[in-house]
Chimera marker file (.cmm) of the C-alpha trace (Angstrom):
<marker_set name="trace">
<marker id="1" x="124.273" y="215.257" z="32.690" r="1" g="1" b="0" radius="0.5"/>
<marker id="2" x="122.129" y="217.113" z="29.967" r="1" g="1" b="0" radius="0.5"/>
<marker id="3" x="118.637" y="216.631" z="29.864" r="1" g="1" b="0" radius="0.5"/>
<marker id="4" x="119.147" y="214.723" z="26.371" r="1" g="1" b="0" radius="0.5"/>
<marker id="5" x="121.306" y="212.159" z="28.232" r="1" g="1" b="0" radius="0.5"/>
<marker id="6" x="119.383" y="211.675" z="31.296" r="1" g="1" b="0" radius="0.5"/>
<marker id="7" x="116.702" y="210.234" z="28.799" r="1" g="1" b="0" radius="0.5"/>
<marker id="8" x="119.111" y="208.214" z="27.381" r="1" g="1" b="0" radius="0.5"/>
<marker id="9" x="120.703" y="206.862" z="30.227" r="1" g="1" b="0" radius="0.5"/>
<marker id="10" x="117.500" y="204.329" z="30.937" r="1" g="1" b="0" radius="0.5"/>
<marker id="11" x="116.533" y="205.108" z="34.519" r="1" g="1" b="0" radius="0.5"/>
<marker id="12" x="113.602" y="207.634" z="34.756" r="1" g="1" b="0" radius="0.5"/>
<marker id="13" x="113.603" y="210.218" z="36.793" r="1" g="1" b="0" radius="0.5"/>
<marker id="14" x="117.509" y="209.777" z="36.909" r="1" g="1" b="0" radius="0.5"/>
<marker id="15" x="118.897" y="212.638" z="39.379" r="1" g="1" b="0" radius="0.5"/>
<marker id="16" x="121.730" y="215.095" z="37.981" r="1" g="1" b="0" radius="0.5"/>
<marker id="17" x="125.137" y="214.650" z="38.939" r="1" g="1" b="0" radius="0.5"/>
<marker id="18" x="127.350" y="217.566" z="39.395" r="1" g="1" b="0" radius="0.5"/>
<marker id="19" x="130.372" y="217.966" z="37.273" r="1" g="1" b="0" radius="0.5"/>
<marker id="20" x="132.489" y="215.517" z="38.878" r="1" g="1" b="0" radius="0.5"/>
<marker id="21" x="129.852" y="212.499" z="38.176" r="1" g="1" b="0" radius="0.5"/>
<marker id="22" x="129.101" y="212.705" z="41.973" r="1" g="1" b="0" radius="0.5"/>
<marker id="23" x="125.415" y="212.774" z="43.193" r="1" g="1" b="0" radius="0.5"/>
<marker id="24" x="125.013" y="216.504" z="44.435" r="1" g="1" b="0" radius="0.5"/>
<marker id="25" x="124.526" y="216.337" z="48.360" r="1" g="1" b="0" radius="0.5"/>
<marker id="26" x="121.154" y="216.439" z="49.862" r="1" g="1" b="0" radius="0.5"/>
<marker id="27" x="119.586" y="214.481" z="52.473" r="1" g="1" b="0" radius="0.5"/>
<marker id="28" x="116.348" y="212.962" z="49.670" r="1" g="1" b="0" radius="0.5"/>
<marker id="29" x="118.799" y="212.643" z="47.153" r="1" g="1" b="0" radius="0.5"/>
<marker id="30" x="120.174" y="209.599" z="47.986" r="1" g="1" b="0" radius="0.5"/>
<marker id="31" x="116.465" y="207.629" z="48.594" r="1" g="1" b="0" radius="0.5"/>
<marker id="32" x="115.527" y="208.268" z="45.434" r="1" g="1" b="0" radius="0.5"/>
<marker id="33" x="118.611" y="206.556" z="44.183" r="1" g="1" b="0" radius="0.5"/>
<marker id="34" x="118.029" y="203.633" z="45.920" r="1" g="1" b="0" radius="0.5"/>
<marker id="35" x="114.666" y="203.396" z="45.239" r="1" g="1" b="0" radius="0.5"/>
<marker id="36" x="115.823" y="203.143" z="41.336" r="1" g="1" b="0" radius="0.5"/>
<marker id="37" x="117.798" y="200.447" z="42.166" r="1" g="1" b="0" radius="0.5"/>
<marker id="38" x="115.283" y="199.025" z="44.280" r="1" g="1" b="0" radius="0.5"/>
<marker id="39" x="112.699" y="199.096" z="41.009" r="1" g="1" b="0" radius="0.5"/>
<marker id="40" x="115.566" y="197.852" z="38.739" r="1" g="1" b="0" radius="0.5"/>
<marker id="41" x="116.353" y="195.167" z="40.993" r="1" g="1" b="0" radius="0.5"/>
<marker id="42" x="112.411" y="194.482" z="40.841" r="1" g="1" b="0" radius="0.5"/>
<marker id="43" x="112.440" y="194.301" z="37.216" r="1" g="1" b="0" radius="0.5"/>
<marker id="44" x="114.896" y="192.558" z="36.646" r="1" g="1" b="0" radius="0.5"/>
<marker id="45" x="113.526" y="189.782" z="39.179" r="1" g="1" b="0" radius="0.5"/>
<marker id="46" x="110.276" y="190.008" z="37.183" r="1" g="1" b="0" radius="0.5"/>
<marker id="47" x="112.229" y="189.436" z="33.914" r="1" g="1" b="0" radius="0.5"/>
<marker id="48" x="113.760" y="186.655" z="34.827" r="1" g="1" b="0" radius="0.5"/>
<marker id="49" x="111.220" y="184.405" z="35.955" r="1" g="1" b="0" radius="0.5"/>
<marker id="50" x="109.286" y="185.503" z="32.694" r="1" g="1" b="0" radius="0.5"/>
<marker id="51" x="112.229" y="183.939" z="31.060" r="1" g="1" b="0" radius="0.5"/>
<marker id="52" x="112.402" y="180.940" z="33.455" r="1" g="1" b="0" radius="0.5"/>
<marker id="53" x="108.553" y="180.580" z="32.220" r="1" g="1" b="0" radius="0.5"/>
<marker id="54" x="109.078" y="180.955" z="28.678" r="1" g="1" b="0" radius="0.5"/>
<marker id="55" x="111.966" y="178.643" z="28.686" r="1" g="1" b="0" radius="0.5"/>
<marker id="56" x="109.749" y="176.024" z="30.190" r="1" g="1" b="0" radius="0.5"/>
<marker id="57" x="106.915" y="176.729" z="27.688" r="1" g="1" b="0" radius="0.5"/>
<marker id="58" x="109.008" y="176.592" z="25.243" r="1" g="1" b="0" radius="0.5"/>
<marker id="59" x="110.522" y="173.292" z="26.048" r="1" g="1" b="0" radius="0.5"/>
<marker id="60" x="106.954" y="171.640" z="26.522" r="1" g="1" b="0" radius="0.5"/>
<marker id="61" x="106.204" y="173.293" z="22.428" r="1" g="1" b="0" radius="0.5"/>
<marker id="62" x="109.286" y="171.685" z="21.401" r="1" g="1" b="0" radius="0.5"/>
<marker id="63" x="108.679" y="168.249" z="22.809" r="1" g="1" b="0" radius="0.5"/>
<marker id="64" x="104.597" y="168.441" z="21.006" r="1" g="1" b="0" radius="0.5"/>
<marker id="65" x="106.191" y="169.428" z="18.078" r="1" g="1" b="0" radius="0.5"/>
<marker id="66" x="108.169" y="166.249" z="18.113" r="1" g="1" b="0" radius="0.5"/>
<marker id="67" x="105.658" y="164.150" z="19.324" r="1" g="1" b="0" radius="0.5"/>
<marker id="68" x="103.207" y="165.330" z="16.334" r="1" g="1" b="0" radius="0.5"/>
<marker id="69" x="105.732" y="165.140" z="13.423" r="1" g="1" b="0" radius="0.5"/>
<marker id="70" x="106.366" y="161.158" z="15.095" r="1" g="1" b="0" radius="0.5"/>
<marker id="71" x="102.644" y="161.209" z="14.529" r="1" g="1" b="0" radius="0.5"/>
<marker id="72" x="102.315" y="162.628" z="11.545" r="1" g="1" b="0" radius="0.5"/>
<marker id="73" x="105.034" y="160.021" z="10.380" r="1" g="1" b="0" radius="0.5"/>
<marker id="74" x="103.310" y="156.975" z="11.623" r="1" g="1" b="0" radius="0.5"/>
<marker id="75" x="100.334" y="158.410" z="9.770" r="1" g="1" b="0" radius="0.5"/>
<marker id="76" x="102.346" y="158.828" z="6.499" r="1" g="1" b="0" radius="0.5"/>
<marker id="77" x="103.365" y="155.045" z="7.106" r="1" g="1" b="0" radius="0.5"/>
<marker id="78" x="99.507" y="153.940" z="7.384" r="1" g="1" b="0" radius="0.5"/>
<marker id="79" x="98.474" y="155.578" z="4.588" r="1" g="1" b="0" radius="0.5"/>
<marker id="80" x="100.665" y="154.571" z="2.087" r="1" g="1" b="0" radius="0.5"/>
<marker id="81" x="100.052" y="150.789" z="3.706" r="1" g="1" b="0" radius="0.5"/>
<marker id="82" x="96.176" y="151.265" z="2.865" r="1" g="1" b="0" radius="0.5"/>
<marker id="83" x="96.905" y="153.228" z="-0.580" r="1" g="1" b="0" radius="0.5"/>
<marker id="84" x="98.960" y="149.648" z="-1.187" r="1" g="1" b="0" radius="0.5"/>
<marker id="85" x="95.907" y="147.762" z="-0.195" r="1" g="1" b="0" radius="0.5"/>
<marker id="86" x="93.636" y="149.402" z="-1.811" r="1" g="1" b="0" radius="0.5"/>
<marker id="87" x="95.813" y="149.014" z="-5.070" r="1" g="1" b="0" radius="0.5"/>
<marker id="88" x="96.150" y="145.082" z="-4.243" r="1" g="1" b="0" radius="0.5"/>
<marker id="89" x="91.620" y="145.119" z="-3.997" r="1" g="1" b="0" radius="0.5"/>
<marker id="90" x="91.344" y="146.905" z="-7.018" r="1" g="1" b="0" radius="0.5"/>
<marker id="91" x="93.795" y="144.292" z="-8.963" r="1" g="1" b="0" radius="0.5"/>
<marker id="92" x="92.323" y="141.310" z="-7.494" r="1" g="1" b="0" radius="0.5"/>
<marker id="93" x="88.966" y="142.883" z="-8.710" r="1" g="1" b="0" radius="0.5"/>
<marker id="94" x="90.016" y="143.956" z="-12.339" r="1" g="1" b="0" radius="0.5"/>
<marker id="95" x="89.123" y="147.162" z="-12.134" r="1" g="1" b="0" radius="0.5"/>
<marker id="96" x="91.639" y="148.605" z="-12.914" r="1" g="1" b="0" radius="0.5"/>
<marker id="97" x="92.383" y="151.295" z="-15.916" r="1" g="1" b="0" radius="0.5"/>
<marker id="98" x="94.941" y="150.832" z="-18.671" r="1" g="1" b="0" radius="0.5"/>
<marker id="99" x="96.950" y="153.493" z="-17.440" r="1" g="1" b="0" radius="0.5"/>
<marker id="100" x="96.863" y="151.986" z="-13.659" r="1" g="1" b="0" radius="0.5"/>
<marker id="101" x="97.799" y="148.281" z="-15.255" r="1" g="1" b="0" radius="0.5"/>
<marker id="102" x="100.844" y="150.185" z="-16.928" r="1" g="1" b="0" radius="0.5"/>
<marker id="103" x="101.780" y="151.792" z="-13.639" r="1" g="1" b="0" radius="0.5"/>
<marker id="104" x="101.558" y="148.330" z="-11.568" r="1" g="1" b="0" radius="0.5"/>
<marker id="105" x="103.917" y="146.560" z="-14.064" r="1" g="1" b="0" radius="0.5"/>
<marker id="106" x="106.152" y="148.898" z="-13.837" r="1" g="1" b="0" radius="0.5"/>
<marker id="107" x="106.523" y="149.187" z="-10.046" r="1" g="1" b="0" radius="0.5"/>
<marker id="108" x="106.290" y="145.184" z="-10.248" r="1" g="1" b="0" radius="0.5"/>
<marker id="109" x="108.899" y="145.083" z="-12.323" r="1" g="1" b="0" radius="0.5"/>
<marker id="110" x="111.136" y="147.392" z="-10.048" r="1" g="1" b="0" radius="0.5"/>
<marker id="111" x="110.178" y="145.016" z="-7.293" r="1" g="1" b="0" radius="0.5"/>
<marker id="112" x="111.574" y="142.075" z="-9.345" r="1" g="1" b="0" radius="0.5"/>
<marker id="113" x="114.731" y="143.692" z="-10.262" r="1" g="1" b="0" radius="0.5"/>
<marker id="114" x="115.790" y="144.604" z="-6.721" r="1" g="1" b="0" radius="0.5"/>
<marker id="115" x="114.968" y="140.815" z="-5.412" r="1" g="1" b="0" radius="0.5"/>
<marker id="116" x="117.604" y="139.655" z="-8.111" r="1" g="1" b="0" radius="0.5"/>
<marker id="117" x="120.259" y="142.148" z="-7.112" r="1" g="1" b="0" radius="0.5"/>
<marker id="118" x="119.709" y="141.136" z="-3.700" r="1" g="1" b="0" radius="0.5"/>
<marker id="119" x="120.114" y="137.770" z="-4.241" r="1" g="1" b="0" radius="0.5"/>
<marker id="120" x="123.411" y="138.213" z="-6.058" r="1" g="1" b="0" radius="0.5"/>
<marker id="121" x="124.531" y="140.088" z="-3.195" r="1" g="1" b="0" radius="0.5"/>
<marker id="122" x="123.294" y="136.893" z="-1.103" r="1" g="1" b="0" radius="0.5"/>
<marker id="123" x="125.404" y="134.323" z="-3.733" r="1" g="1" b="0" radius="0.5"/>
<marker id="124" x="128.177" y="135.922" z="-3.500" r="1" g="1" b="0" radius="0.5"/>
<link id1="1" id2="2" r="1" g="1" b="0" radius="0.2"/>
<link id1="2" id2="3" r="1" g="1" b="0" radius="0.2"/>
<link id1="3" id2="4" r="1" g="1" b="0" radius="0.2"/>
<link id1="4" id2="5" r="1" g="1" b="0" radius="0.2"/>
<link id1="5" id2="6" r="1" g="1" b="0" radius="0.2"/>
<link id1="6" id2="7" r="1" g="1" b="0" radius="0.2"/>
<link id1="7" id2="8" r="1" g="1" b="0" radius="0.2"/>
<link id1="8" id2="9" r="1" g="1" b="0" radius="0.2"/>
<link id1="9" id2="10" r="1" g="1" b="0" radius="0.2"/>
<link id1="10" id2="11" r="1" g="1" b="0" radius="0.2"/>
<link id1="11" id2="12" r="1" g="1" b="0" radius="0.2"/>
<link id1="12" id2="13" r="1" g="1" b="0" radius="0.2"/>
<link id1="13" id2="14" r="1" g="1" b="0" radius="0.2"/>
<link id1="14" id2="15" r="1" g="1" b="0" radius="0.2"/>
<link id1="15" id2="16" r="1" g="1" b="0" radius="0.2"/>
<link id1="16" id2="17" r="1" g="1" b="0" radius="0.2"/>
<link id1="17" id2="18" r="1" g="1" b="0" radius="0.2"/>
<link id1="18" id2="19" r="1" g="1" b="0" radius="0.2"/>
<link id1="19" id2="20" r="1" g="1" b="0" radius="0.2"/>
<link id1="20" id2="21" r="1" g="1" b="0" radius="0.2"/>
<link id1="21" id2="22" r="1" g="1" b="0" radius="0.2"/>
<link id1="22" id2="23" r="1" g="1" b="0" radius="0.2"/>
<link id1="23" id2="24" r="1" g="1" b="0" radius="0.2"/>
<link id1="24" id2="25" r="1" g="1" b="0" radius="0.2"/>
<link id1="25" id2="26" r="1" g="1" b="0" radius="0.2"/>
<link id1="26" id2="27" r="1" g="1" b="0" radius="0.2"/>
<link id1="27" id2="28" r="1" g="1" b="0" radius="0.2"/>
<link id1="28" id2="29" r="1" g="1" b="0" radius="0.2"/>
<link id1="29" id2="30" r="1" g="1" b="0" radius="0.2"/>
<link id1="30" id2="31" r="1" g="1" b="0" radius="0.2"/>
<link id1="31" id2="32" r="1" g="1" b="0" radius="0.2"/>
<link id1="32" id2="33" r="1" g="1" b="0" radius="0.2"/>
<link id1="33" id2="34" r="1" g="1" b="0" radius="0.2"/>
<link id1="34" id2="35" r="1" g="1" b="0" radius="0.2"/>
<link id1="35" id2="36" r="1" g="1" b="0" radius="0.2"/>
<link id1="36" id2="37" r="1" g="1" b="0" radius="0.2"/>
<link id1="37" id2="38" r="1" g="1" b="0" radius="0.2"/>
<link id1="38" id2="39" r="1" g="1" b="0" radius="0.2"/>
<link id1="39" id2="40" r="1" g="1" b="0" radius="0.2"/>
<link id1="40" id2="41" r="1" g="1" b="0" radius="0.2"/>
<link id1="41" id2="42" r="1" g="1" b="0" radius="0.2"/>
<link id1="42" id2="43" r="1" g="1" b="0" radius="0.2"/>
<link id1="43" id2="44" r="1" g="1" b="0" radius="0.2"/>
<link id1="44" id2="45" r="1" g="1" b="0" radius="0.2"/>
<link id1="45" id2="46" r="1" g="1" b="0" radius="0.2"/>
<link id1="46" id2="47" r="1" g="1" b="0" radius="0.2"/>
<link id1="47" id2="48" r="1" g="1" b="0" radius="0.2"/>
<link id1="48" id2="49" r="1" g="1" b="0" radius="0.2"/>
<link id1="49" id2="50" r="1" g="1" b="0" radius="0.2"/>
<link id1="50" id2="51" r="1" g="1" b="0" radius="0.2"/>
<link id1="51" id2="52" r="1" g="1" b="0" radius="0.2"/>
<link id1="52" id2="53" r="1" g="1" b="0" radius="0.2"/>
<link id1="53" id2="54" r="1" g="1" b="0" radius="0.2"/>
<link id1="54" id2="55" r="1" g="1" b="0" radius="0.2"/>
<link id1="55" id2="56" r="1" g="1" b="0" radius="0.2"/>
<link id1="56" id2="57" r="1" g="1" b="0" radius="0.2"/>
<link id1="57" id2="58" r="1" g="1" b="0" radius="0.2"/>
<link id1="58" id2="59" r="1" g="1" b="0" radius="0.2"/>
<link id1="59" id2="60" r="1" g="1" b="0" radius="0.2"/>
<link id1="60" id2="61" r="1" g="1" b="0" radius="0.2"/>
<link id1="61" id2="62" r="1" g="1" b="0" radius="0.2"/>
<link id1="62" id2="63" r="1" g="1" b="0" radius="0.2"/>
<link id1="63" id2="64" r="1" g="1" b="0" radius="0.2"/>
<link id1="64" id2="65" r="1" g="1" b="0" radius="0.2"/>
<link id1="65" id2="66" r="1" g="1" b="0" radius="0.2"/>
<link id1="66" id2="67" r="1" g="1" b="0" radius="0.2"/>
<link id1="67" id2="68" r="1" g="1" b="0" radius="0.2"/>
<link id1="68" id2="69" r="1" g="1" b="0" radius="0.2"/>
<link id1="69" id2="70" r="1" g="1" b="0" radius="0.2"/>
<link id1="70" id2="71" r="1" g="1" b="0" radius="0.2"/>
<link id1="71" id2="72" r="1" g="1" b="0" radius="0.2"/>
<link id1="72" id2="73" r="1" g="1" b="0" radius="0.2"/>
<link id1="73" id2="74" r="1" g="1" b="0" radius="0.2"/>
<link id1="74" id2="75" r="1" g="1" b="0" radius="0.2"/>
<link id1="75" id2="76" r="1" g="1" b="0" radius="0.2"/>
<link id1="76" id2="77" r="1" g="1" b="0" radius="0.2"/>
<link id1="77" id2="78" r="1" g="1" b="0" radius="0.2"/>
<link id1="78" id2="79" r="1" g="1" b="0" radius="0.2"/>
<link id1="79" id2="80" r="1" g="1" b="0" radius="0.2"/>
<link id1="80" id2="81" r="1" g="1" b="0" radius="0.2"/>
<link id1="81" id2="82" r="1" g="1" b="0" radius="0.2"/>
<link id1="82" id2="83" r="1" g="1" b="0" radius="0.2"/>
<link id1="83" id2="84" r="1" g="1" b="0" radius="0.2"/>
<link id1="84" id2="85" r="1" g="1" b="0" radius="0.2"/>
<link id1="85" id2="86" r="1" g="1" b="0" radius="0.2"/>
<link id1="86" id2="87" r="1" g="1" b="0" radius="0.2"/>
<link id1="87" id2="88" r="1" g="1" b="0" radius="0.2"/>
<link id1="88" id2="89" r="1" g="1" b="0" radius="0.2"/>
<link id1="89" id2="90" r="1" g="1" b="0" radius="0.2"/>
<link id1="90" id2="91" r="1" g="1" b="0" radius="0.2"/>
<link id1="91" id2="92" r="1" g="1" b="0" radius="0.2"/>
<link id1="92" id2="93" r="1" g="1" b="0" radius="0.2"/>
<link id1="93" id2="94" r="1" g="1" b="0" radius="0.2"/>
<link id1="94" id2="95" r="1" g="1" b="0" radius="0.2"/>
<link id1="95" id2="96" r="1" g="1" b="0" radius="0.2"/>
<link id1="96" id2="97" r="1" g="1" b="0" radius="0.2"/>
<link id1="97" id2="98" r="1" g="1" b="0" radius="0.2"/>
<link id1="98" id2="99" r="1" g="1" b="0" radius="0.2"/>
<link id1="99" id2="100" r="1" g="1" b="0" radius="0.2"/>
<link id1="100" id2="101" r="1" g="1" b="0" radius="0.2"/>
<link id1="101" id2="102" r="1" g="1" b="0" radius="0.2"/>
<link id1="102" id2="103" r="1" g="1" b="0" radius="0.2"/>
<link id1="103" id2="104" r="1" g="1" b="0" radius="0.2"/>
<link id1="104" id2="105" r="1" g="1" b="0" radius="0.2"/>
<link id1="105" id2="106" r="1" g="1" b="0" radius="0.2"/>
<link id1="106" id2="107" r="1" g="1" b="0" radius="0.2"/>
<link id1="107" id2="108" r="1" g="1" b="0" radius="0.2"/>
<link id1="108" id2="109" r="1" g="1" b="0" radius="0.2"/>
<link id1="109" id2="110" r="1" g="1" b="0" radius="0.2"/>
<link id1="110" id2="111" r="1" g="1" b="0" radius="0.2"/>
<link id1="111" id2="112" r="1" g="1" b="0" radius="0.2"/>
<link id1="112" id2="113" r="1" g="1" b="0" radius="0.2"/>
<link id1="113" id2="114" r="1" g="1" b="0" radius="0.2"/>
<link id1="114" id2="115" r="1" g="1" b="0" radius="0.2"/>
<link id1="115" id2="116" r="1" g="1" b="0" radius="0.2"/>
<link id1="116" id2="117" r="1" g="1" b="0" radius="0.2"/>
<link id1="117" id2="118" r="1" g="1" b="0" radius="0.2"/>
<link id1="118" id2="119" r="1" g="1" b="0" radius="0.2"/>
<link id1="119" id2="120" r="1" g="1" b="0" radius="0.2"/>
<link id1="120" id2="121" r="1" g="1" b="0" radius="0.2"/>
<link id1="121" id2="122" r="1" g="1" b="0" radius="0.2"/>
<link id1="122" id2="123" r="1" g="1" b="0" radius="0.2"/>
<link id1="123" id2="124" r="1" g="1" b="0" radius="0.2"/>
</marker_set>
């Protein structure tokens, strides 16, 4: 193998095979080999329970994240109930603008027309 591939190949220190893709003979040779596997092996071990731990974490995120937008709903939900409210105080008080008045007969006025197509649905 040429140097240029032996740093390509992904194993440092990678020993050079002879031209038949056999490890040359030597007594060390082989150790070293093993010990390459032995750290591979390692690493690999170490990668996977990173993943097993990352999977986890990232099940727990994915559970808060639904957990807060259920939140964050039932929050939406509450304050559009007090916005209502506060709209109902303000007309029981007359203090309301022109432009609000407008606004209210409207939306009463929607209100009204979906109670009467409803109960035509209902008569029929």
């Amino acid at each position: 193998m040429s140097e240029a591939n032996e740093k390509n190949s992904g194993l440092p220190n990678s020993p050079s095979r002879g031209s038949g893709g056999t490890p040359p003979s030597g007594g060390g040779e082989g150790t070293g080999v093993e010990l390459q596997v032995k750290r591979i092996q390692e690493k690999l071990q170490q990668l996977l329970r990173q993943r097993e731990s990352l999977l986890k974490e990232n099940g727990k995120l994915k559970e808060e994240v639904r957990q807060l937008r259920q939140n964050q709903s039932g929050h939406s939900e509450r304050l559009e109930q007090l916005q209502q409210q506060v709209e109902i105080l303000r007309t029981t008080k007359g203090e309301m603008s022109e432009a609000e008045k407008r606004v209210l007969e409207k939306r009463l006025g929607q209100y009204i027309r979906e109670i009467d197509r409803c109960i035509a649905l209902l008569s029929e």
